[in-house]
C-alpha positions in Angstrom: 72.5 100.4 36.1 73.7 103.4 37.4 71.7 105.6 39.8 73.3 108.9 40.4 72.3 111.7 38.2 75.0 112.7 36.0 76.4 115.8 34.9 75.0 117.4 31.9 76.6 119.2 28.5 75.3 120.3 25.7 77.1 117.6 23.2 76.0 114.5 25.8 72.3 116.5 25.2 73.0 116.5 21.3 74.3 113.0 21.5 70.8 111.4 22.7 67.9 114.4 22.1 69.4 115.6 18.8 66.1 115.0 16.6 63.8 116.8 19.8 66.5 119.6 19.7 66.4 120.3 15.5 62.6 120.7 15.9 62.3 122.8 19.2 64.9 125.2 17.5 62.8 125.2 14.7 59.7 125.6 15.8 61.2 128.7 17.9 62.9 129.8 14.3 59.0 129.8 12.8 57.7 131.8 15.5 60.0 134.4 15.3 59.9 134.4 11.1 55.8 134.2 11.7 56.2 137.9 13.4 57.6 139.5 10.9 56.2 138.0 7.6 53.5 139.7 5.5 50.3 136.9 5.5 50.3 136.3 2.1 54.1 135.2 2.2 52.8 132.5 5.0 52.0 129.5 3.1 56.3 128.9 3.2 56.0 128.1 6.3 53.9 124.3 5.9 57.1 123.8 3.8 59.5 125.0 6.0 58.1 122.6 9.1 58.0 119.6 6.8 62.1 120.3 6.1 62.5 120.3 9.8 61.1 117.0 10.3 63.2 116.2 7.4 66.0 116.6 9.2 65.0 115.0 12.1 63.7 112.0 10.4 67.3 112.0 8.9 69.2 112.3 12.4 66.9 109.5 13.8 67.6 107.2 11.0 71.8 107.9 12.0 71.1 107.2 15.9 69.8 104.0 14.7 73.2 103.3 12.5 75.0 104.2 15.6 73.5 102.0 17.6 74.2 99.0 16.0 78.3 99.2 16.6 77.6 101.3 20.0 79.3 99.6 23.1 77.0 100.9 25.3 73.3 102.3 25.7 73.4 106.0 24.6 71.8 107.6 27.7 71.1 110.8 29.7 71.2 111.5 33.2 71.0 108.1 35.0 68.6 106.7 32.1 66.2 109.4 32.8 65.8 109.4 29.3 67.3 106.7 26.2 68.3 106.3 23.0 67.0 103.0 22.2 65.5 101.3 18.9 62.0 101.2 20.1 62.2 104.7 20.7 64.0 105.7 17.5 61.3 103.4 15.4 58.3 105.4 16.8 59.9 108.6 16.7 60.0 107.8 12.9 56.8 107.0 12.8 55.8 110.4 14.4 57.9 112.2 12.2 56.5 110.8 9.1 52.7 111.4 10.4 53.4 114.8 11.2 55.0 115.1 8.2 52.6 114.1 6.2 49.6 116.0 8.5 51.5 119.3 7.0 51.6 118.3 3.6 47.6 117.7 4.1 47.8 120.8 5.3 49.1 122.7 2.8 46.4 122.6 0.7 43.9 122.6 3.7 45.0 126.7 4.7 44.6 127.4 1.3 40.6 126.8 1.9 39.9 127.3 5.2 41.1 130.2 7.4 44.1 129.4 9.7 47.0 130.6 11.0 49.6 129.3 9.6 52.5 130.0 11.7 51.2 128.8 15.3 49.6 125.6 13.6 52.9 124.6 12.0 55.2 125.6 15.2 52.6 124.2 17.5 52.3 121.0 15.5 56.0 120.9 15.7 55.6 120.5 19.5 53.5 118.3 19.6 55.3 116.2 17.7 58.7 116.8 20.1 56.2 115.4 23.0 55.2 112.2 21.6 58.6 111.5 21.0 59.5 112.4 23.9 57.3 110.1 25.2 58.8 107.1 23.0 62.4 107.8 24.5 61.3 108.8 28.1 62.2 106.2 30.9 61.3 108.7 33.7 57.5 108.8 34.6 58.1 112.6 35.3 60.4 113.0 31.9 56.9 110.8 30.4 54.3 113.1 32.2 56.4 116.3 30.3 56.3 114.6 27.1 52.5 114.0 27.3 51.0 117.3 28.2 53.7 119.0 25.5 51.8 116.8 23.0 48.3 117.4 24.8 48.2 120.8 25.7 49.7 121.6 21.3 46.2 118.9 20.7 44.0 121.0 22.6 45.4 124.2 20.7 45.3 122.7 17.3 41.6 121.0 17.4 40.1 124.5 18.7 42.2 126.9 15.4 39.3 127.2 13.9 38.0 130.5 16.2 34.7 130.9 14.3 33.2 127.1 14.0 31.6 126.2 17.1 32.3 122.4 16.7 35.7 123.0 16.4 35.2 124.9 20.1 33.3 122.3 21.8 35.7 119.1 20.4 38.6 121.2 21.9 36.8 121.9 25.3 35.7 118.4 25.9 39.3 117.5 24.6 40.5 119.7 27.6 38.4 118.6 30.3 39.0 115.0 29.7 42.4 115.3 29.2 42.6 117.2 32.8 41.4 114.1 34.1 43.4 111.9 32.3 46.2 113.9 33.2 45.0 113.8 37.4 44.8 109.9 37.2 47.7 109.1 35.4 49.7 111.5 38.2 47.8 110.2 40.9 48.7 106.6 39.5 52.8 107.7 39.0 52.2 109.1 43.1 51.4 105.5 44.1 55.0 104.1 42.4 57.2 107.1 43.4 55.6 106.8 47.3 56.3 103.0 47.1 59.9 102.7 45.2 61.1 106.0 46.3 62.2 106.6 42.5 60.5 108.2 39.5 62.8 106.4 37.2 61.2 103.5 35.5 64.1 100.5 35.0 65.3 101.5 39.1 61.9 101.4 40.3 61.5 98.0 38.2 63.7 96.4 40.9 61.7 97.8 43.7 58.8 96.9 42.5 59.6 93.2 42.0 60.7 93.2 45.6 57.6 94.5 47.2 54.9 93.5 45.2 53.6 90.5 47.6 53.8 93.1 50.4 51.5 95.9 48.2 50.3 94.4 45.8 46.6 96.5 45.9 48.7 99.4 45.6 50.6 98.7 42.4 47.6 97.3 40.7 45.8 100.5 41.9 48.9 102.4 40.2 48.6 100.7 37.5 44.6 100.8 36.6 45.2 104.8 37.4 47.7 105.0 34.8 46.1 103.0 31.9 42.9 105.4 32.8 45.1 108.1 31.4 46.7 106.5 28.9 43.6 104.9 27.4 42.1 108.8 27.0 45.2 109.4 24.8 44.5 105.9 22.6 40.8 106.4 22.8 40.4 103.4 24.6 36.5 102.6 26.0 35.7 103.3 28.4 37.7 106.7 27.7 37.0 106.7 24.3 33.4 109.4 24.9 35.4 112.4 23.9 37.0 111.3 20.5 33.9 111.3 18.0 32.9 115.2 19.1 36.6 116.1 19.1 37.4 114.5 15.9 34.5 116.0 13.5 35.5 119.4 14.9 39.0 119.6 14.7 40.5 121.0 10.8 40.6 117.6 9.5 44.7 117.8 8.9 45.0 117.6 12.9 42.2 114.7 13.1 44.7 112.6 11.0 47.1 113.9 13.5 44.9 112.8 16.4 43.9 109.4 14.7 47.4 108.9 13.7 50.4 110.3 15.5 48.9 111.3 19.1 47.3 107.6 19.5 50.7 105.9 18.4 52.4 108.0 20.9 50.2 106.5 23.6 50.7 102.8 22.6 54.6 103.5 23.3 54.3 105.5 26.2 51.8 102.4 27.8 54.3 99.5 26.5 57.2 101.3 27.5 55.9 101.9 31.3 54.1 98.4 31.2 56.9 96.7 30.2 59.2 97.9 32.6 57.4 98.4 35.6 54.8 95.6 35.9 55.9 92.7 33.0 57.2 90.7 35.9 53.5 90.2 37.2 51.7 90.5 34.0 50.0 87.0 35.1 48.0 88.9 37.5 46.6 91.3 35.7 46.9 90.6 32.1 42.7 90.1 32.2 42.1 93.6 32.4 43.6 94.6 29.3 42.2 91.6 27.7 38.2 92.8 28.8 39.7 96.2 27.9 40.4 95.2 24.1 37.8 93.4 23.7 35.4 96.5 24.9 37.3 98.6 22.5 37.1 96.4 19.6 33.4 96.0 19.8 32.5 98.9 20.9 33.8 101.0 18.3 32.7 98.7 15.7 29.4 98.7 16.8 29.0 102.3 17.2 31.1 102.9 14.0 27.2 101.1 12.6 25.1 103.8 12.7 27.2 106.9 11.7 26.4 109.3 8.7 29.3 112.0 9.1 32.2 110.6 8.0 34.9 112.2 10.3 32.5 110.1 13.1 32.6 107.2 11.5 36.6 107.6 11.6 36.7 108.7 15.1 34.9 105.6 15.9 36.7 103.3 13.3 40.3 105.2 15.0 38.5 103.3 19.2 38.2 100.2 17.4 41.7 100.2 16.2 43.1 101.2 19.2 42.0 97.5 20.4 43.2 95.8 18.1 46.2 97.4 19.1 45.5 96.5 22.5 45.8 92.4 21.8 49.8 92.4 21.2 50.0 93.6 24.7 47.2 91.4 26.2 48.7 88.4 25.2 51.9 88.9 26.8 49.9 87.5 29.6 50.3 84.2 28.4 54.5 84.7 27.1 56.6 82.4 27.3 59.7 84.2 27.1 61.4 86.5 25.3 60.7 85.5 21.9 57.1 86.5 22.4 57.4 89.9 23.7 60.0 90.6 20.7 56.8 89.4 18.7 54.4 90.9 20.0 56.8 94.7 19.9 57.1 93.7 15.9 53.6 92.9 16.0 52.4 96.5 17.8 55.0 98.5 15.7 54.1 97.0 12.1 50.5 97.3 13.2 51.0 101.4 14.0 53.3 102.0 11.2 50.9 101.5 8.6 47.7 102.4 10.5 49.4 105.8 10.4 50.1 106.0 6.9 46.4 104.3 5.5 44.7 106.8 8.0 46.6 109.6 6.7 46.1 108.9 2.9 42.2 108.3 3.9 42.0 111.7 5.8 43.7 113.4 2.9 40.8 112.4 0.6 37.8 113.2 3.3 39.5 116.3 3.4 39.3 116.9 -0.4 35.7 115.5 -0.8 34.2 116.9 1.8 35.7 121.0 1.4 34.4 120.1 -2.1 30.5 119.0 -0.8 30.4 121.6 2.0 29.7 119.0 4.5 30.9 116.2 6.1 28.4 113.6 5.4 28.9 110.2 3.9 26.6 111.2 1.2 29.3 113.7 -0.1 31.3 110.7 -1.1 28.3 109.7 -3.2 29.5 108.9 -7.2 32.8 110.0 -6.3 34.0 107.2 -8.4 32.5 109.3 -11.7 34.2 112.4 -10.4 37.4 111.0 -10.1 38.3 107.3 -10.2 41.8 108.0 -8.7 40.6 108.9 -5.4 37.7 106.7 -5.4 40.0 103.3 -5.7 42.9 104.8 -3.3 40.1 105.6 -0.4 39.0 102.3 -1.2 42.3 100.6 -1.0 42.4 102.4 2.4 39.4 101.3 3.5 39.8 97.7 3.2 43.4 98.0 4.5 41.7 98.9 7.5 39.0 95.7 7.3 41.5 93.6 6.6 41.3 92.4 3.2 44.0 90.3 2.3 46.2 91.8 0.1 46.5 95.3 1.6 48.7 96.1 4.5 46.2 96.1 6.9 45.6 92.4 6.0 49.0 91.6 7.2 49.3 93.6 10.4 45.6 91.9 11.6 46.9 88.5 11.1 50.1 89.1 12.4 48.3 90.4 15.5 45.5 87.2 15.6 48.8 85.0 15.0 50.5 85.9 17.5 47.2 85.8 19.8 47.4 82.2 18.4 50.8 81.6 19.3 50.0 82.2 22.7 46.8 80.1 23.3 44.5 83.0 23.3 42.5 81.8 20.7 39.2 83.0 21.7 40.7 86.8 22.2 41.9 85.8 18.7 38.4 85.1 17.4 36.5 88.3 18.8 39.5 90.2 17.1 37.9 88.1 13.9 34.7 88.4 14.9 34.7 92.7 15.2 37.0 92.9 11.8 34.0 91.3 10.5 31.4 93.4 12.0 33.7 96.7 10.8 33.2 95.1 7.1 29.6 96.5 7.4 30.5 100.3 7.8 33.6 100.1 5.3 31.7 98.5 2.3 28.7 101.1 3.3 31.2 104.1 2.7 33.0 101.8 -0.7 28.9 101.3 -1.9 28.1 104.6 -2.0 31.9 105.6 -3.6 30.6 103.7 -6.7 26.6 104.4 -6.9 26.1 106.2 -10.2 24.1 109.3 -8.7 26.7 111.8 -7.2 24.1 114.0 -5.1 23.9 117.0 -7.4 27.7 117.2 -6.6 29.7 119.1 -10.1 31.6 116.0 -11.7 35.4 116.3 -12.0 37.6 116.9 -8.6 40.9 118.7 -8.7 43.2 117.3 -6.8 46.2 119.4 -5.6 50.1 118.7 -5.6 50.8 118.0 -1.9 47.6 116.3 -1.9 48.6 113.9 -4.5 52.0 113.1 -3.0 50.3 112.1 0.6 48.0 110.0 -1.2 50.1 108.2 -4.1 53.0 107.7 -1.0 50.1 106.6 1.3 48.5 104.1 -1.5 51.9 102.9 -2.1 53.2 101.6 1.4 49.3 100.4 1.7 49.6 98.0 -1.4 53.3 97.8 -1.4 53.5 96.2 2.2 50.3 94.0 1.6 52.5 92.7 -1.4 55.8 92.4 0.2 55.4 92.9 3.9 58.8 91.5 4.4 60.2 95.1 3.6 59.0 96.4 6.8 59.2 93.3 8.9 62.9 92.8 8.2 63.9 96.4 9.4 62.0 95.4 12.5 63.4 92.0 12.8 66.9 93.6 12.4 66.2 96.5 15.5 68.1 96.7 19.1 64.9 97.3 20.9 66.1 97.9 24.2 70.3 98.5 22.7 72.9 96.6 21.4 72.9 93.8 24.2 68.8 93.6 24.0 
């Protein structure tokens, strides 16, 4: 693999960062239209964002045509940053959660008093970040990527200038964030000062040779980074900012947090685990394991006792993030390739529909409670006699994120617990079990009081608007349509170049 940095032009640029480019140049293109449109011409501009991920969805789905008759790994400057199938997947992932999160949002800045313009061009952003972080095999090209999609978070959960919860989620966002963002330097410091190289495959080498000598280092570097990461997944014992930060952020960009931000994570942390410390993963493999298994119960259990619903999400959103967890963990116990192409399939299948079920579930929160004037669970009392559309599609959400069999969810859970099988980890493959079970408790709460027959004083009859309706009818499709054929999905994965053509 070559070492050099090579010379740069803008068509090699094009070539590899094509998608990133489309929507930097388009969010610069809103900014400038923003200045000079009248407000009440605005609401084009939702519209206008959701064409340029369009676009960019479209250019990532050619990069991944190309790569299949490519002769070599499309690349820029000495691999500092690649064109590669796992990255391409999740940036299509992003693209369709952010996507989506506009759509929400169309209807959201209808009823609620936002900018338009900086929340579609900053959301724009933070969506180059995250997939900036997906292609990124550079720990400083990865650090860029994850403040750009931080720093546009921080922005979009504090919009709403006059609510004071939407102030204090976006201040504790900061501050924990600022030390997310210390550790996970002070954890890349310990690598660069060791390998001598910031470039993730070159310092893979490096880091296979001298591991006996430091060993306490590079398992320092490494708890120091997945500190940072796991405030970006929510992962406990990092997970104390999320519920506070989730209830006050517009409920468009929670989806967005729940959703897009937290996928972004999960490839930046398999990307840098897998290249820098797979070769030793026997050594430390235990300390994900305890760490999924806090986050899975954990959540759940606190997920018990909530009565706002956007808290119950935020806490639902921890627990998922470890079950998430368990693909990696069980790497631990690989026995070659075969599992760690599992366990990506596994991860990826997992995220892609987690994003789409939590975005057709925040759609309806949003709806229900704008319509209630608060947040509670209560608001979602007899909402099956005020319209049984959205009753039975946030209840089709809901148990896709149980687990119930026949749902998408169902499938991703026991792909995960199978492959936990696969690798003798059946007891990590039980408490996965065991806390989908306990998250049955809080789900079938929120479905109970969907079909109770009082409806809290609330007016009967909920009007549902256009963009609305399209993220949830394309949300309730994908979550039905994969739990009935799951194979749709699974053989696009099955078919990917994860790491190129020769992968």
């Amino acid at each position: 693999m070559p070492q050099g940095i090579q010379r740069l032009d803008f068509l090699s640029v094009w070539n590899v960062m094509g998608p990133e480019i489309v929507l930097v140049l388009g969010g610069f293109l809103l900014l400038t239209i923003d200045l000079f449109m009248k407000k009440e011409q605005k609401h084009i501009l939702p519209w206008l964002g959701i064409l340029f991920f369009a676009i960019a969805g479209g250019m990532v789905v050619n990069n991944m045509v190309r790569l299949q008759t490519a002769e070599q790994l499309q690349h820029l400057s000495g691999y500092l940053y690649v064109l590669d199938d796992f990255g391409n997947i999740f940036k299509l992932i992003f693209l369709v959660g952010a996507a989506l999160t506009l759509l929400m949002s169309v209807d959201y800045t209808k009823h609620v008093n936002l900018p338009r313009g900086e929340y579609t061009y900053i959301l724009m952003f933070g969506t180059v970040g995250a997939m900036v972080m997906a292609s990124s095999l550079d720990l400083i090209t990865i650090f860029v990527g994850l403040e750009l999609l931080s720093i546009a978070s921080y922005v979009l959960v504090g919009m709403r200038r006059n609510y004071a919860k939407s102030a204090e989620g976006a201040m504790k966002y900061l501050m924990i964030g600022a030390v997310g963002t210390a550790l996970t330097l002070y954890g890349m410091s310990f690598v660069y000062g060791l390998t001598g190289t910031t470039n993730i495959a070159i310092a893979m080498d490096s880091v296979t040779a001298m591991w006996e000598q430091f060993r306490f280092l590079f398992l320092l570097s490494l708890v120091m980074m997945l500190a940072g990461f796991g405030i970006k997944i929510s992962m406990v014992p990092f997970h104390m900012w999320t519920p506070d930060t989730y209830e006050g952020a517009p409920t468009p960009i929670t989806a967005f947090l729940s959703a897009v931000s937290k996928a972004a994570g999960f490839a930046m942390l398999f990307r840098v685990i897998l290249f820098l410390y797979s070769n030793f993963i026997t050594e430390w493999y235990m300390i994900v394991v305890v760490l999924a298994i806090l986050t899975m119960v954990i959540g759940n259990v606190a997920a018990l006792s909530q009565q706002n619903m956007k808290r119950l999400m935020a806490y639902s959103s921890i627990a998922q993030a470890g079950y998430l967890l368990v693909p990696i963990a069980v790497l631990g116990k690989a026995q070659g390739s075969v599992n760690l192409l599992q366990s990506m399939t596994n991860l990826v299948f997992y995220i892609g529909i987690y994003v789409v079920m939590t975005m057709g579930a925040f759609a309806i929160i949003s709806l229900v409670t704008r319509d209630a004037g608060n947040e509670k669970i209560d608001a979602f009392r007899g909402l099956y006699q005020r319209s049984p559309y959205l009753a039975i599609a946030l209840t089709v959400f809901l148990l896709s994120m149980a687990g119930m069999p026949v749902t998408a969810g169902f499938f991703g859970k026991f792909m995960i617990i199978l492959g936990a099988v696969h690798t003798q980890s059946l007891w990590l493959a039980g408490i996965m079990f065991a806390a989908s079970v306990i998250s049955f408790y809080y789900y079938f709460g929120v479905i109970r009081v969907i079909f109770s027959k009082e409806t809290d004083g609330i007016e009967p009859r909920l009007q549902t608007s256009a963009s609305l309706s399209v993220v949830i009818g394309l949300a309730l499709l994908v979550t039905v349509g994969l739990g009935v054929v799951p194979d749709v999905f699974l053989d696009v994965l099955a078919q990917l170049k994860w790491f190129g053509p020769t992968a």
